[in-house]
N, C-alpha and C positions, 0 to 999 in steps of 0.2 A: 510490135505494133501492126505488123502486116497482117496476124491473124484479127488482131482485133478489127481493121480496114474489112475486113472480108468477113467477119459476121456481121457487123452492122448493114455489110450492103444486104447478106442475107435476109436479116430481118427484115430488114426496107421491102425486100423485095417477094416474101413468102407470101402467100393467103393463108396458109394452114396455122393456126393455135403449137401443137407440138413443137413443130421444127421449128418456130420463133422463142418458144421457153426454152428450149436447149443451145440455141444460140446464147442466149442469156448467162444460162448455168454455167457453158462450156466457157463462155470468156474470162480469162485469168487476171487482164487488166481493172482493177479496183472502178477506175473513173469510166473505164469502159463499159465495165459492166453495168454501173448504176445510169451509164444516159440512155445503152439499148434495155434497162427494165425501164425505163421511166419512160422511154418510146414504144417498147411493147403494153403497157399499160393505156396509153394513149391512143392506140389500135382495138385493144379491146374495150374501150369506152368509147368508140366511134363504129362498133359492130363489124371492124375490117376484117378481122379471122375468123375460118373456120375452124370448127374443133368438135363437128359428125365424125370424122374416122380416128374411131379410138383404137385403130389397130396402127396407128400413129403414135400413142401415147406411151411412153417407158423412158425410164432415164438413166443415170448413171450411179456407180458407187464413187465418183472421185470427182467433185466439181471444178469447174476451172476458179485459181486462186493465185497469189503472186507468190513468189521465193519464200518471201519474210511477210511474216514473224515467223520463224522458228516456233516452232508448234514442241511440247514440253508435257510432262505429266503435270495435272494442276498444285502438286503441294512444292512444284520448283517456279511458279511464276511470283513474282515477286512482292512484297507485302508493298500497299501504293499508302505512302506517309504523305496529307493536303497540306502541310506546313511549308511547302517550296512549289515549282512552277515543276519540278521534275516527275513530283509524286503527283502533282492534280496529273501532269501528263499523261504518268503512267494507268491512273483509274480513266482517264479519259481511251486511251488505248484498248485498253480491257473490253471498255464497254463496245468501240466500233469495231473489234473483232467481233463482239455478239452480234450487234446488227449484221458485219458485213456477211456470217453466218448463217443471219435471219434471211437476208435475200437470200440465197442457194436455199437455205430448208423451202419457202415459200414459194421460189421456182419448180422446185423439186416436187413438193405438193400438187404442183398445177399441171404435172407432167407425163409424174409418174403414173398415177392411178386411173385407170379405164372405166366408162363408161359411169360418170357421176354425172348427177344434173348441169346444165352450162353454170348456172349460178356458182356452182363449186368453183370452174376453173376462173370465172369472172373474180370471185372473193379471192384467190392467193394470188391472182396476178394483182389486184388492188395491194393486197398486203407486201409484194414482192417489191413494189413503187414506194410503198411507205416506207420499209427497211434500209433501199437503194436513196432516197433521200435523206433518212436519220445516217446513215453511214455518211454521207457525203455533209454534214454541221459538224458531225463531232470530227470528222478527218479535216476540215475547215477549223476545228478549234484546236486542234492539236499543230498545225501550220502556225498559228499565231501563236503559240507557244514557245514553237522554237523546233518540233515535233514533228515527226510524218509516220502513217502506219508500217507495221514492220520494225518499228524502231526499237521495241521493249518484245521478248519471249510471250507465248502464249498458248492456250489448250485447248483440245479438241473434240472437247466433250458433248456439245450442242449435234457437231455431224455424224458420231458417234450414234446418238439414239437414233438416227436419220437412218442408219444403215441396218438399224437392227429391228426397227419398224418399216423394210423396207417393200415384203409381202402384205402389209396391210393398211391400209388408211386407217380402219380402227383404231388397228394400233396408234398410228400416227398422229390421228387428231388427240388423241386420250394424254399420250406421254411425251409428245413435241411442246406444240401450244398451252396444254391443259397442265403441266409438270414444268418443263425447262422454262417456258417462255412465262410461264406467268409468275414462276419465282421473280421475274422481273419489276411484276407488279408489286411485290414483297419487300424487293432493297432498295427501289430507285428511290421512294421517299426519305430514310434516313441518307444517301447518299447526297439527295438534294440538300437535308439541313446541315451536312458536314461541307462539301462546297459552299452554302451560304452563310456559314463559318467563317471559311476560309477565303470571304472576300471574291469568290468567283461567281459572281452574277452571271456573266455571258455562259458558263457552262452550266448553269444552274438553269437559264434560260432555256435552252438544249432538252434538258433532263427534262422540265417540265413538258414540252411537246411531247418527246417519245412516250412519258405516263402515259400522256390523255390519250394518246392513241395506239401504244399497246394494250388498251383493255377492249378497244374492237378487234385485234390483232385475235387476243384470247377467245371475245365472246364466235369469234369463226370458226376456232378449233372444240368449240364445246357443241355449235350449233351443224356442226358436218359431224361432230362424234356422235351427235343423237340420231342424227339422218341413217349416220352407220350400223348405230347398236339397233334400228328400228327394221331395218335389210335384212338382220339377222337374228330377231326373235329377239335382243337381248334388252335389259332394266340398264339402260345407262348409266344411274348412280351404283350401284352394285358393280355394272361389270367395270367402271371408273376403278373402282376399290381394289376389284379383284387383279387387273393390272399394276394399281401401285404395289399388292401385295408380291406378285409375281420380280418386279422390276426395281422397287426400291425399298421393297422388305416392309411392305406397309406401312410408310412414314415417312413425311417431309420435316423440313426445319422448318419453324418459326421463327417471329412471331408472323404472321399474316396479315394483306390489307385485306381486311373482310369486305371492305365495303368496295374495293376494287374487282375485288371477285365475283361478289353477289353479283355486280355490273355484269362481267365475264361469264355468267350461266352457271356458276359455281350452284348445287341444290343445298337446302339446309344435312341434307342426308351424307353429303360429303363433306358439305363445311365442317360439320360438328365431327367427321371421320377424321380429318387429318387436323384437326385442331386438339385431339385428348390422346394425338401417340406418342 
């Protein structure tokens, strides 16, 4: 806790953009981290940081994160059955590891990469405060459960592409937001109608915020990937393609929220790509 006492004073106390997102990243404590994003958020909606010296900006391969969950290959975390309070638990676990993921990617974003428009770093510190607040309902509904995070195994596949997109924002915005994060837009409705199955309205309640507003999450990553592909001569729906081809053998799972996508900046030129592979 003494580190966490001492990045917050940090934060509190920097003018500079950087050194307050790495504060953020670096803190390992869950609750800690999500109140210095949601303070750092609150600084750049009131124009308190600066973020001119982008010889400031870089970040780490290793975010700060707590002990547990025991981090696992994905075909050893456990199949999550909504027929008891232990299985909702466990999809409810699953899922605020991804957020609490999504914060570090979207710090990470804000950090890493030099000399973008301010807009850029203004947009993932917004998204960094979203994440840090949907982590903090579902670690809230997993308490009322009986539950706290850490409690079930889990993988590490989200920080994964983090590290191997870590020379490029293209890459970034293309296979982070536009691939990992918007499969999300893909399962959380059948997850809704199996929780509202299963009797669990207050999680289902949950589920439905983070929808609505992971498809702004997405349309950021699609709308800085064009900014990207436009810096560097490239067709954004094409060079879209030519990365999945590269990274996930040209082809996602279905089925797809189309209509969540379209929302997200998805083009008909992509939609209809990974919809017939």
């Amino acid at each position: 806790m003494r580190c966490s006492i001492i990045c917050r004073v940090r934060i509190s106390e920097t003018k500079q953009f950087f050194p307050a997102v790495r504060a953020c990243l670096n803190e390992s404590d869950p609750a800690a981290k999500c109140e210095m994003t949601s303070r750092l958020w609150q600084r750049v909606s009131k124009n308190e940081l600066s973020h001119t010296d982008c010889g400031q900006a870089g970040s780490t391969n290793s975010p700060g994160r707590p002990e547990k969950p025991q981090l696992v290959p994905p075909a050893m975390v456990p199949r999550r059955r909504l027929g008891n309070p232990r299985g909702r638990a466990a999809l409810i676990h699953a899922i605020a590891h991804i957020e609490f993921n999504a914060i570090n990617l979207a710090l990470d974003a804000a950090c890493r990469f030099a000399e973008m428009p301010p807009a850029y770093y203004r947009d993932w510190a917004s998204v960094a405060a979203d994440e840090a607040r949907h982590y903090s309902m579902l670690n809230e509904r997993l308490v009322e459960l009986g539950f706290a995070y850490g409690d079930f195994p889990a993988h590490d596949g989200l920080w994964e592409m983090a590290v191997k997109t870590r020379h490029s924002c293209l890459e970034r915005m293309a296979l982070v937001p536009r691939v990992l994060e918007a499969r999300g837009l893909d399962v959380t409705p059948g997850m809704i109608s199996r929780l509202d199955a299963a009797g669990d309205t207050q999680t289902v309640s949950v589920l439905e915020v983070i929808l609505r507003e992971e498809v702004r999450h997405v349309e950021i990553g699609t709308r800085w990937f064009r900014h990207c592909c436009a810096l560097e001569g490239k067709e954004p729906s094409q060079e879209f393609l030519r990365l999945l081809d590269e990274h996930f053998n040209g082809s996602l799972r279905g089925p797809f929220n189309v209509a969540a996508r379209r929302q997200a900046g998805f083009s008909d030129v992509e939609m209809e790509a990974i919809s017939t592979t």
